[in-house]
C-alpha positions in Angstrom: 49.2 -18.2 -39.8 48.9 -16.0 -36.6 45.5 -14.8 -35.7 46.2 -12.2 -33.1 44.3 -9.6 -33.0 46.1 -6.9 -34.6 46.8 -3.6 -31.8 48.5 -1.1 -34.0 47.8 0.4 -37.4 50.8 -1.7 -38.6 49.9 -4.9 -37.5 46.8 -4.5 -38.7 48.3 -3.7 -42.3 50.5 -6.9 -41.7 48.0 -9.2 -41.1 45.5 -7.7 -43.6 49.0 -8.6 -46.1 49.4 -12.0 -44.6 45.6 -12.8 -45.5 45.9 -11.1 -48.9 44.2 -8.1 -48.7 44.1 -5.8 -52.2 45.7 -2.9 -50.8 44.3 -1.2 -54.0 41.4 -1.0 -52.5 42.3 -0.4 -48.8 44.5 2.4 -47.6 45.8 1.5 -44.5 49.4 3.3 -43.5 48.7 6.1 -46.4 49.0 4.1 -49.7 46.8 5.8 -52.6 44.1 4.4 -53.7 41.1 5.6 -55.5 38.0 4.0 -54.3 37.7 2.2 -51.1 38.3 1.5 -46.9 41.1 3.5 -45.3 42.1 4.2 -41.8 43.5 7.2 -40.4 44.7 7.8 -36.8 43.7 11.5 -35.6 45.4 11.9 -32.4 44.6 9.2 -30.3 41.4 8.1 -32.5 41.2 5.5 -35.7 38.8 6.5 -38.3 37.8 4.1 -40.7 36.1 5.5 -43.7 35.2 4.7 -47.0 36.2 7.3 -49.9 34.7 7.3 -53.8 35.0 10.0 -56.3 33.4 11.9 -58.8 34.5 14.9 -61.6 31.3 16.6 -61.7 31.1 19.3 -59.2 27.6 19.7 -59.3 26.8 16.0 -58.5 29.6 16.6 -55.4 27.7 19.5 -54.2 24.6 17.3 -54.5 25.9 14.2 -52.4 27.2 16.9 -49.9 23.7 18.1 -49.4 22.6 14.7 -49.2 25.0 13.7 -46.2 24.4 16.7 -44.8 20.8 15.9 -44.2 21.2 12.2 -43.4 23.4 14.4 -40.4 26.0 11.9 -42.0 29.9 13.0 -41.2 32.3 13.1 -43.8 35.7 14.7 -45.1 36.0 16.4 -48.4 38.6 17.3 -50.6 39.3 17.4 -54.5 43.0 16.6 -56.4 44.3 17.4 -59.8 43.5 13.2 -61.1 43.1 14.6 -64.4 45.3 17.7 -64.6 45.0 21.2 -62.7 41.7 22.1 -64.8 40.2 19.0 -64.4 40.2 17.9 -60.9 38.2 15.4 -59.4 36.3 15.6 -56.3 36.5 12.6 -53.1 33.8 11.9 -50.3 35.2 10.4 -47.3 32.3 9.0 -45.3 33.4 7.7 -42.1 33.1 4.9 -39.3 29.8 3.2 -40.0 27.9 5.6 -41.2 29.0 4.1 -44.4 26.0 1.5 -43.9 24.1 4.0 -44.4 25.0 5.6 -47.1 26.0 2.8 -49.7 23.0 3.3 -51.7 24.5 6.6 -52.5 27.5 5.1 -54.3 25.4 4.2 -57.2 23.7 7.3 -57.5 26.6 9.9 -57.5 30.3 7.5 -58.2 29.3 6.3 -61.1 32.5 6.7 -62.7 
C-alpha cells in the first residue's frame, strides 16, 4: 500500500479509501453525512471541521452562545432532515478548535 502523503483533496479521499476509512462519518469531496470530520477547500484554504446536529432550536441557540464565548469559529446552517416543519439544525466547528469543544457534544447532540 502507498504511503505518500496525500497533496490534493482527492488523494487524500483515495488513500483515506485505500485504508478503509467509514466515509459515513467523514465527508471529504462533498458526500453527506450526518455527524462527523469533513473538509472543504475555500479558495485556496482547507478547512477541516467537525459537524453534529440537533432539532431543538433553543438548545442550537444555546451552543451558539456557548462558542461564541469560547471566541470558538464555527458555520451554521439548518436542513429540512425531518420535513420542511421539522428541520434540524448543524454546528460546524472548525480546524482544531474542535479540541476544544468536544465536551460540548454530549451536552447539546444528544440525539
Amino acid at each position: 500500500m502507498d504511503d505518500t502523503i496525500p497533496k490534493t483533496v482527492t488523494e487524500l479521499e483515495n488513500w483515506m479509501k485505500a485504508h478503509c476509512y467509514n466515509f459515513e462519518s467523514y465527508s471529504i469531496t462533498g458526500n453527506s453525512i450526518y455527524e462527523g470530520f469533513g473538509i472543504d477547500k475555500s479558495g485556496t484554504i482547507f478547512i477541516w471541521y467537525y459537524t453534529g446536529f440537533c432539532s431543538d432550536l433553543s438548545k442550537t441557540v444555546l451552543l451558539k452562545k456557548e462558542l461564541d464565548t469560547m471566541n470558538i469559529k464555527y458555520l451554521y446552517d439548518e436542513i429540512p432532515y425531518y420535513g420542511n416543519r421539522k428541520p434540524i439544525y448543524r454546528v460546524f466547528v472548525l480546524g482544531c478548535d474542535i479540541k476544544k469543544t468536544i465536551h460540548l457534544k454530549e451536552k447539546y447532540c444528544t440525539e
